[in-house]
C-alpha positions as CSV (number, residue, x, y, z in Angstrom):
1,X,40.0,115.1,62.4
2,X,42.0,113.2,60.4
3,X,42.3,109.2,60.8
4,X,46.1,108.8,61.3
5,X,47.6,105.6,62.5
6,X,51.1,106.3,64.7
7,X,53.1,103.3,65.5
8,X,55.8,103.3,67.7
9,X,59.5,102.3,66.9
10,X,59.4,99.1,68.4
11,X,62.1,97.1,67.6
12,X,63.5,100.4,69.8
13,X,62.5,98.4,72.7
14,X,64.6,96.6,75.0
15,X,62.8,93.8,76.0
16,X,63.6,89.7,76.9
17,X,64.9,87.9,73.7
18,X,66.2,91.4,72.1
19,X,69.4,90.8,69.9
20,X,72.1,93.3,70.7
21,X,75.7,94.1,69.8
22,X,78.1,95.0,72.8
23,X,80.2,98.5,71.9
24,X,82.5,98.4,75.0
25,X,84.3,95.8,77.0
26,X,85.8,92.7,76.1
27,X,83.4,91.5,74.3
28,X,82.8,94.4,71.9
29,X,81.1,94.0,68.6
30,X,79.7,90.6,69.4
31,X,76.1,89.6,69.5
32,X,73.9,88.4,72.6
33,X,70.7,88.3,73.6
34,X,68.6,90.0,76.6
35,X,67.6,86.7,79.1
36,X,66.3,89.2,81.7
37,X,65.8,93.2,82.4
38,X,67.2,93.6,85.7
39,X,66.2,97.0,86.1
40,X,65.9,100.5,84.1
41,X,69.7,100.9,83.0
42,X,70.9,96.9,83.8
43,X,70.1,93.6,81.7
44,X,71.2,90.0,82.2
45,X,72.2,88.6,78.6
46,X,73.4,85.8,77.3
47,X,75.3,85.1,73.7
48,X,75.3,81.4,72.4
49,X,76.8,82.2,69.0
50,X,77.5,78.9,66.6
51,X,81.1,80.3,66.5
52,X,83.7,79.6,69.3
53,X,85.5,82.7,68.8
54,X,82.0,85.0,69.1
55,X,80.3,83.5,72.4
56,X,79.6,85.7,75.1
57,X,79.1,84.5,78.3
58,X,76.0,85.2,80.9
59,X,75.8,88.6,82.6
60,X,74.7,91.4,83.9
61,X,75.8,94.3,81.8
62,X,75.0,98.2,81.6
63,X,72.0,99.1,78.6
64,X,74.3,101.9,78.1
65,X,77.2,99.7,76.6
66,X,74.5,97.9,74.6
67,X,73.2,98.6,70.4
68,X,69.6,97.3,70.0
69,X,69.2,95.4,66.6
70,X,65.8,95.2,64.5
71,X,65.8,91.4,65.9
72,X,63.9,89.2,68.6
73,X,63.9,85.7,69.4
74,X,60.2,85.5,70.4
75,X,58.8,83.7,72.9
76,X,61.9,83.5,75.2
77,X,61.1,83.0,78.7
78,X,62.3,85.3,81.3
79,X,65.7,84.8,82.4
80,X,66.0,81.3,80.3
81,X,69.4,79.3,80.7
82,X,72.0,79.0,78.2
83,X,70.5,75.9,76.8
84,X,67.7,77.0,75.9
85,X,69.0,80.2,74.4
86,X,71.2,78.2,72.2
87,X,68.3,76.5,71.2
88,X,66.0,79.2,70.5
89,X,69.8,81.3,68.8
90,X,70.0,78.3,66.1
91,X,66.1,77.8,65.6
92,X,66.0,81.7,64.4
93,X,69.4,81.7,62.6
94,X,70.7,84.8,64.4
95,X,74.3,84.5,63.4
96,X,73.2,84.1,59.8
97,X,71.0,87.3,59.6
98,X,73.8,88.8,61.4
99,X,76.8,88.3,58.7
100,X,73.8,89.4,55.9
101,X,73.3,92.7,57.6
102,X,74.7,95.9,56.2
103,X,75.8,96.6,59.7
104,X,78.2,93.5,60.2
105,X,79.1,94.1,56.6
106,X,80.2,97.8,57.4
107,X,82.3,96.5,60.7
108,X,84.1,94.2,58.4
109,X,85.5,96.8,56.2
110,X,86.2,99.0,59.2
111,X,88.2,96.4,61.0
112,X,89.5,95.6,57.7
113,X,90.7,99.1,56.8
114,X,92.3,99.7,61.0
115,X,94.5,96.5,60.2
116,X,96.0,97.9,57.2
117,X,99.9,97.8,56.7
118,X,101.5,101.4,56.2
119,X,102.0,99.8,52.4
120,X,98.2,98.9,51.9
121,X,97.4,102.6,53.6
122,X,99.4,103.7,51.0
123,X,98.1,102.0,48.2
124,X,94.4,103.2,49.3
125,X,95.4,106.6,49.0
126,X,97.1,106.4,45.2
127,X,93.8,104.4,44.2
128,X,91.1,107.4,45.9
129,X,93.9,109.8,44.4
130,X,93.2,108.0,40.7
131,X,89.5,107.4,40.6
132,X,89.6,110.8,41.6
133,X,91.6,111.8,38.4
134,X,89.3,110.3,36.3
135,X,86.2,112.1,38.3
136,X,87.3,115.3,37.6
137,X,88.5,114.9,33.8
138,X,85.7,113.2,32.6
139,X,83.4,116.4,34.5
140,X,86.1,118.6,32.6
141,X,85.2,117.1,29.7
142,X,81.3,117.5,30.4
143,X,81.4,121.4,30.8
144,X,84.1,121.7,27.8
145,X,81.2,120.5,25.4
146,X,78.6,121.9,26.9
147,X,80.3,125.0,27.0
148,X,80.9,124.6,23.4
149,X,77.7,123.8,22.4
């Protein structure tokens, strides 16, 4: 038999100190953090963010409604307060990995693009429709001399 090594996905794992972005509620697309697993499909977190208009506030909320990111704030204790999950938030510089992830970067542009004006839409389109132009008569001109060659 072969020696192979298998590691598991574990920043799959929803464990205490876990970083995750809400999808649904009031609070969607903002960042918290697991304080405590309640049980298989519950979790109490808690979201401290350096920004006023990002905090979330303690609670109990369904895994379901949850995205697990790559990061942990190790070494939380189970269910710690708000204090020192602010703390622990600013030690590790979560907001700042946050806004240098491709993920936050892609949600900007798509919040960007849904608050578009009917003018900017329409400036999109005449821009994809140019590029688009130039795609296909600089391949034109790619097959032309090849097929003349």
């Amino acid at each position: 038999m072969s020696n192979v090594d298998i590691k598991p996905a574990g920043w799959k794992l929803v464990e205490i100190g876990r970083i995750v972005t809400i999808r649904s509620g009031p609070f969607d697309g903002k960042l918290a953090t697991v304080a405590e697993i309640i049980d298989p499909g519950r979790v109490l977190i808690d979201g401290p963010s350096t920004k006023e208009d990002a905090v979330v506030p303690r609670q109990a909320i369904a895994t379901s409604a949850l995205s697990l990111t790559p990061w942990v704030i190790p070494n939380l204790p189970k269910a710690a307060g708000t204090g020192a999950v602010k703390k622990a938030w600013e030690k590790n510089e979560i907001d700042k990995k946050w806004l240098e992830s491709s993920w936050a970067k892609k949600r900007e542009q798509q919040d960007r693009r849904r608050n578009l004006t009917d003018f900017e839409r329409f400036k999109v389109m005449r821009l994809k429709k140019q590029a688009r132009f130039e795609t296909l008569k600089a391949t034109a001109k790619v097959r032309a001399t090849a097929k003349a060659s």
